[in-house]
C-alpha positions in Angstrom: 97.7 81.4 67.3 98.8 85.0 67.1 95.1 85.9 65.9 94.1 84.3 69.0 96.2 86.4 71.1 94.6 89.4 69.0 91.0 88.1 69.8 91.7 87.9 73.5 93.7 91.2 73.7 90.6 92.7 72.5 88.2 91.2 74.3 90.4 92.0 77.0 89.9 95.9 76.4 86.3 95.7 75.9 86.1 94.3 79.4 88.2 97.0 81.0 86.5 99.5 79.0 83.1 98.4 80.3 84.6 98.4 84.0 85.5 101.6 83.2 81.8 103.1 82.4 80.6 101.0 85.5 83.0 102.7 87.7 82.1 106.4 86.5 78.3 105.8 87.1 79.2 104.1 90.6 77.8 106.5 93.2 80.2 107.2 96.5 78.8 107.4 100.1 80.5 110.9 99.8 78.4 112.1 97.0 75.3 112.3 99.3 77.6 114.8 101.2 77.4 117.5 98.1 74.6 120.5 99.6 71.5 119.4 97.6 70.6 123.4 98.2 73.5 124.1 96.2 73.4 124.9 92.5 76.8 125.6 90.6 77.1 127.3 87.4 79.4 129.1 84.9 79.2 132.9 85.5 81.3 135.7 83.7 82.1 138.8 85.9 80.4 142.2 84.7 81.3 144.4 87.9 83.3 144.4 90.9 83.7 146.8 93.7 87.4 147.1 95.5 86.4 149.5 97.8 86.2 147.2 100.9 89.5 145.9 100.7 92.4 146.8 102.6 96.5 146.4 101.8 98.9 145.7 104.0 102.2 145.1 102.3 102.0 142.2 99.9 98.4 140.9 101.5 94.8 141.9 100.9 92.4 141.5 102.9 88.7 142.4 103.3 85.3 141.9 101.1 85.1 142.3 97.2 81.7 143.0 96.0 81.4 140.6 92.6 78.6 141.1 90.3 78.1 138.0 88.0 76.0 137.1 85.1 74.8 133.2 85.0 75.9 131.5 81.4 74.7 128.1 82.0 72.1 126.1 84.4 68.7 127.3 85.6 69.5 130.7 86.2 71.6 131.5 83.2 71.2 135.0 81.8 70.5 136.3 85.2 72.7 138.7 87.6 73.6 138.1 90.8 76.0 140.3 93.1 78.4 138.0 95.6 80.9 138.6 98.2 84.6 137.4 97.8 86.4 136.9 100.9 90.2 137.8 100.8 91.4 135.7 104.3 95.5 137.6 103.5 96.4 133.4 102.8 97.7 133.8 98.9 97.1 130.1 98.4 93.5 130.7 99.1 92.9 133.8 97.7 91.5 135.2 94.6 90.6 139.0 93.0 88.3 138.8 90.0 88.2 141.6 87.2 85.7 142.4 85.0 85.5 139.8 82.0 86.9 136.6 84.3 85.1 133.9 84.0 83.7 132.3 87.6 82.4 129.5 89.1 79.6 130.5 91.1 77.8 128.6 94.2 74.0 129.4 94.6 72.5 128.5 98.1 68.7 128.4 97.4 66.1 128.2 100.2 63.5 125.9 100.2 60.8 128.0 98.2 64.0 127.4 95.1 65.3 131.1 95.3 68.8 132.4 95.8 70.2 133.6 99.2 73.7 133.9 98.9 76.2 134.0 96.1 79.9 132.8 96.6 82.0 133.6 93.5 84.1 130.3 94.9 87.1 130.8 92.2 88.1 131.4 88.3 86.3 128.8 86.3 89.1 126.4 85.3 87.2 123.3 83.6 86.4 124.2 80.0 90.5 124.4 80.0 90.9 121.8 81.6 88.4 119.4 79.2 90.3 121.0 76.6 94.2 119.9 77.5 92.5 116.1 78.2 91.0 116.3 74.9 94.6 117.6 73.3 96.1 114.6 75.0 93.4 112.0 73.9 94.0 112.8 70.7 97.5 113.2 70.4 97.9 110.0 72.3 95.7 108.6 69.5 97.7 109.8 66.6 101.0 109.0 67.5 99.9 105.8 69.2 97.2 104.3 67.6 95.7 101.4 68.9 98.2 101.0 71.9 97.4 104.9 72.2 93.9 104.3 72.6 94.8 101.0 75.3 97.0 103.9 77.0 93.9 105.9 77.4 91.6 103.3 78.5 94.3 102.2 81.2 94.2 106.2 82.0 91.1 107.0 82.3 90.3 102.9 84.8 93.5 104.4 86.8 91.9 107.8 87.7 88.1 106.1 88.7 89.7 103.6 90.6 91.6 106.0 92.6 88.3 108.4 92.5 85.8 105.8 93.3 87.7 103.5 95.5 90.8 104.6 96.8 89.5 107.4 98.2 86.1 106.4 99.5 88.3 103.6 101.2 90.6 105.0 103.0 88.0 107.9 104.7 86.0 105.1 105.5 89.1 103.9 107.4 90.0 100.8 105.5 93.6 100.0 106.6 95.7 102.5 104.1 98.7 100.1 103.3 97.0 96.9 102.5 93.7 98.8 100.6 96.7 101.1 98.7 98.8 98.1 98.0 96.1 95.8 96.6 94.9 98.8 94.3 98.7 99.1 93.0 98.9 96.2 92.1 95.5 95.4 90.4 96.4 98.8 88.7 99.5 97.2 87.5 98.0 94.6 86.2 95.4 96.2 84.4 97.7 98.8 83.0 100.6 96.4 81.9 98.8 93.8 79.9 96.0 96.5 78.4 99.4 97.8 77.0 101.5 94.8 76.4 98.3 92.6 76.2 98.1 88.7 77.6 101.7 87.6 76.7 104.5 86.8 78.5 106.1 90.4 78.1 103.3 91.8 80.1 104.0 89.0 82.9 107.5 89.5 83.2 106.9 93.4 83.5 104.0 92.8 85.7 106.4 90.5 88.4 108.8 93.2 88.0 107.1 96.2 88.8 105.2 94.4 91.5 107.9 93.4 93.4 109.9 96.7 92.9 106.3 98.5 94.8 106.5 95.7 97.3 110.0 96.5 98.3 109.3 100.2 97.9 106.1 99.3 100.5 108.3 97.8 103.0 111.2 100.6 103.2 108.5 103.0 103.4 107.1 101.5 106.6 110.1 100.5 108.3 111.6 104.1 107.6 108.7 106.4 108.3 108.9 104.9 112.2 112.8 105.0 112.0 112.7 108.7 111.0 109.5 109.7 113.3 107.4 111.1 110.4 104.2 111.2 110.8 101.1 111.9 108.1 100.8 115.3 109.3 103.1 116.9 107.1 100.6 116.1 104.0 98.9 119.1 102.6 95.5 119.6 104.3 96.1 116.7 106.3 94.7 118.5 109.5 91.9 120.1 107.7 91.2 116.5 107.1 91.0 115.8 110.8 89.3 118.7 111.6 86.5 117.7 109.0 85.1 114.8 111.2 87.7 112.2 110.4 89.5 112.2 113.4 89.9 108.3 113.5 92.1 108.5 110.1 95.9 107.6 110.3 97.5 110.0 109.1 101.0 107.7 108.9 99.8 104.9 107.2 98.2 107.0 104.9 101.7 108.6 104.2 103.1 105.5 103.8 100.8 104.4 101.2 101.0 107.8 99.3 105.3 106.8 99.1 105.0 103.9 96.8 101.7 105.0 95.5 103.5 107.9 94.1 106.7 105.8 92.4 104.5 102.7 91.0 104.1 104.3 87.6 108.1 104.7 87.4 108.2 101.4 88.3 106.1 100.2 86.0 107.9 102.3 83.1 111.1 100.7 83.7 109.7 97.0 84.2 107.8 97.0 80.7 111.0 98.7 79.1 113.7 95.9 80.9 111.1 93.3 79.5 110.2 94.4 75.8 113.9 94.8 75.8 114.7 91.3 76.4 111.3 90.1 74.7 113.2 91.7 71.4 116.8 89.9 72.3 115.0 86.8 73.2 113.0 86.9 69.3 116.2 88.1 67.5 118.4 85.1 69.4 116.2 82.2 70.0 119.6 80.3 71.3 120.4 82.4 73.8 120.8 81.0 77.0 119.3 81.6 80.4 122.4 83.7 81.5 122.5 85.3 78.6 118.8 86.6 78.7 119.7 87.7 82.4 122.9 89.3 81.9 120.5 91.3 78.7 118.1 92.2 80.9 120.2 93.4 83.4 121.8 95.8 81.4 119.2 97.1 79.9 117.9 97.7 83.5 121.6 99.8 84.2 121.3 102.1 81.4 117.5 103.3 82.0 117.5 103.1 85.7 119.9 106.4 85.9 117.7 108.4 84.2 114.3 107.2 86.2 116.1 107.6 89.4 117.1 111.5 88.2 113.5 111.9 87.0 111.7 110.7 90.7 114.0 113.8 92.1 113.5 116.3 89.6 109.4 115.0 90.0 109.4 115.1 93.9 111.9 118.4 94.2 109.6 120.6 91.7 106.8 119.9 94.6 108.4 121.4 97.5 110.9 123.9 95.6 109.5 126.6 97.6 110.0 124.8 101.0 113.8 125.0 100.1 113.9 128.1 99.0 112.7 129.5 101.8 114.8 127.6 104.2 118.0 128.7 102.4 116.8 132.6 102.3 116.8 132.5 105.9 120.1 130.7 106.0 119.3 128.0 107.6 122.1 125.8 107.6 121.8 122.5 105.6 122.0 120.3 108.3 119.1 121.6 109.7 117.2 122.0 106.7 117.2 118.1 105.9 116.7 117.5 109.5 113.3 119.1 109.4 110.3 116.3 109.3 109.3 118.5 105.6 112.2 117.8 104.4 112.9 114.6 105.9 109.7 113.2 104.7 110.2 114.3 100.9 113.7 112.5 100.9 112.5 109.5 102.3 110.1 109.8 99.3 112.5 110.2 96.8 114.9 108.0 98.0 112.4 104.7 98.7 110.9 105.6 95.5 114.6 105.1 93.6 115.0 102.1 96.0 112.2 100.7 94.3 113.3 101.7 90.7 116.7 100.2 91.4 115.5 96.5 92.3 113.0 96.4 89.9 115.2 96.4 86.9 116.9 92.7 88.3 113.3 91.4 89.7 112.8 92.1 86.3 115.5 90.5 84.6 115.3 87.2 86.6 111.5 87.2 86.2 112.3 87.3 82.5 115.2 85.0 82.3 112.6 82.1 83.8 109.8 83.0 81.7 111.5 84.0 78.5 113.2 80.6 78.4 110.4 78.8 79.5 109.2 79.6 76.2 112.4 79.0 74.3 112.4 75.8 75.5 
C-alpha cells in the first residue's frame, strides 16, 4: 500500500508538472497587444548628457540625453542615443550613469530601422533570474523531494495567476467567483503536491478552504459596510483610463483581500493537520475528542504568530502612507478614518479572521477524517 500511495503521489506531480509547461506556452489575448514594431534588448550606458535637466528642490525634471550600446538581439554591438524623460514623479523616474545597465525599447519603421530609442529603466532581470535560481536551489537542498513539489506548486501558482487570473478578470469575468474558484483549485494543487493524496492533505485542504471562504464573505459584506471602493488599488485608474472602463474596481478589491491571506491560510491548515496526523499515528486509541481538543491547540499556539505576521506583511506595504499622515499630525482618528487606511485594515483584519477559523475548521475536519481511519 504505501508504495502505491508513492506511485500515485508521483504520477500526481508529473501531471501537474506537465500542466505547468502547457500553461507557460499558452498564449493570452493580451500578448497580441505587445507593439510588434518594438524590439527590446539589453544595453549598457556609455554616455549621458545632464545638461537639459532642471532642479527644483528635491525633483528633476527635464530630458537626459542617454547614449547606449546594444549587448544582445539584432542590433547588439551597435550605439544608439535616447531620450529619458524625468516627469518630477520619483516613483516613475530614473537617472542613468555611465556603466548602468538598461533596458532599451527600439521602435523600428516598417523598412526594419530604428526611429526612436527609450532607455525605459535599469535592467533588473539577469538579477532577478539569479535570486529564483538561489531559491530553486536552496529549496532543493534543504528540501529535497518535497523541495522540488514546493517548486512545482510555485512555479503552477505564478502561471495560473499570469495566464488566467489576469486575462480573466480584464476580460470582465466576475472577480469574486473567477478569484475564488482559482483559490481554491490552487489549494488544492498546492496542498496535496506537498502533502500528496492522503488524508493529511484533505483535512488541510477543508481547512484552508473554508478559512478563504469565510475570509471571502467578511470581505464582501465589509467593503459595502465601510464604503471602500477598488479605487484605492495602485494604478487602479490608470487601469480605467487604459480602455477598461467596464472593470469593477470593488469586486476586484474584494477578491485581492482573501487572495492575498490564502497562503497564510493554507500554512496554518497543513501545520494544525500534520500536527494531529503525527498525534493520531503516535496514539491510534485516541478518541474523537481527543484528536479535536489536539488539533485545536495546536491551532492556538501557531495562529498568534500568523495573525502578527499578516500585519507586519500588510503594514510593510503602506509604511509610508502612515508615516506621512503622522508627520503632518494628523490625528489618529482621522488617520484610520481615511478609505487608505480603512481599506488596508479591513485587509489585515479579514485576513486574521480567516486565519483564526481556520485552525477549528481544521481541527473538526480532522477529528472526522482522522478517525474515520482509526476506525
Amino acid at each position: 500500500m504505501p508504495g502505491f500511495f508513492k506511485n500515485r503521489e508521483f504520477v500526481l506531480v508529473v501531471v501537474f508538472a506537465v500542466l505547468t509547461a502547457v500553461l507557460f506556452f499558452i498564449p493570452s489575448d493580451f500578448d497580441r497587444r505587445v507593439d510588434d514594431n518594438a524590439v527590446r534588448c539589453k544595453a549598457e550606458v556609455t554616455a549621458v548628457d545632464n545638461s537639459e535637466i532642471h532642479q527644483f528642490g528635491i525633483v528633476k525634471t527635464g530630458l537626459q540625453l542617454v547614449t547606449m550600446k546594444m549587448l544582445d538581439g539584432q542590433f547588439a554591438g551597435k550605439e544608439f542615443k535616447g531620450t529619458n524623460e524625468l516627469l518630477g514623479q520619483m516613483d516613475k523616474d530614473k537617472i542613468f550613469s555611465i556603466g548602468d545597465k538598461a533596458l532599451a525599447v527600439l521602435t523600428l519603421n516598417a523598412d526594419g530601422k530604428v526611429i526612436f530609442v527609450n532607455p525605459q529603466d535599469h535592467y533588473r532581470i539577469g538579477l532577478e533570474v539569479l535570486l529564483l535560481g538561489l531559491f530553486t536551489v536552496l529549496l532543493l537542498i534543504f528540501g529535497g523531494w518535497t523541495g522540488a513539489k514546493a517548486m512545482f506548486s510555485f512555479l503552477f501558482t505564478a502561471l495560473v495567476l499570469w495566464k488566467l487570473l489576469l486575462p480573466g478578470l480584464l476580460n470582465g469575468v466576475d472577480p469574486v467567483w473567477m478569484t475564488m474558484a482559482i483559490v481554491t483549485v490552487l489549494c488544492a494543487v498546492i496542498i496535496f503536491m506537498v502533502a500528496g493524496l492522503n488524508r493529511k492533505g484533505l483535512v488541510a485542504f477543508l481547512g484552508s478552504f473554508m478559512g478563504v471562504f469565510t475570509s471571502c464573505l467578511l470581505a464582501i459584506y465589509f467593503t459595502g459596510r465601510l464604503h471602500l471602493h477598488g479605487a484605492v488599488m495602485p494604478f487602479a485608474e490608470t487601469l480605467l483610463y487604459s480602455g477598461f472602463a467596464h472593470l469593477d474596481l470593488t469586486k476586484i478589491y474584494i477578491a485581492a483581500v482573501f487572495l492575498a491571506c490564502s497562503g497564510a491560510v493554507m500554512d496554518l491548515a497543513m501545520d494544525v493537520s500534520a500536527c494531529m496526523d503525527e498525534v493520531v499515528m503516535a496514539n491510534p486509541d485516541i478518541s474523537r475528542m481527543g484528536i479535536l481538543a489536539s488539533g485545536l491547540r495546536v491551532g492556538r499556539a501557531v495562529v498568534g504568530t500568523m495573525t502578527t505576521t499578516l500585519l507586519l506583511a500588510y503594514s510593510g506595504g503602506f509604511i509610508t502612507l502612515l508615516m506621512a499622515f503622522m508627520a503632518q499630525g494628523v490625528p489618529l482618528v482621522n488617520t484610520f478614518n481615511f478609505v487608505y487606511v480603512s481599506a488596508e485594515v479591513l485587509k489585515t483584519l479579514v485576513g486574521s479572521f480567516g486565519l483564526v477559523t481556520v485552525a477549528p475548521f481544521t481541527a473538526v475536519a480532522g477529528a472526522v477524517i482522522y478517525m474515520h481511519r482509526k476506525s
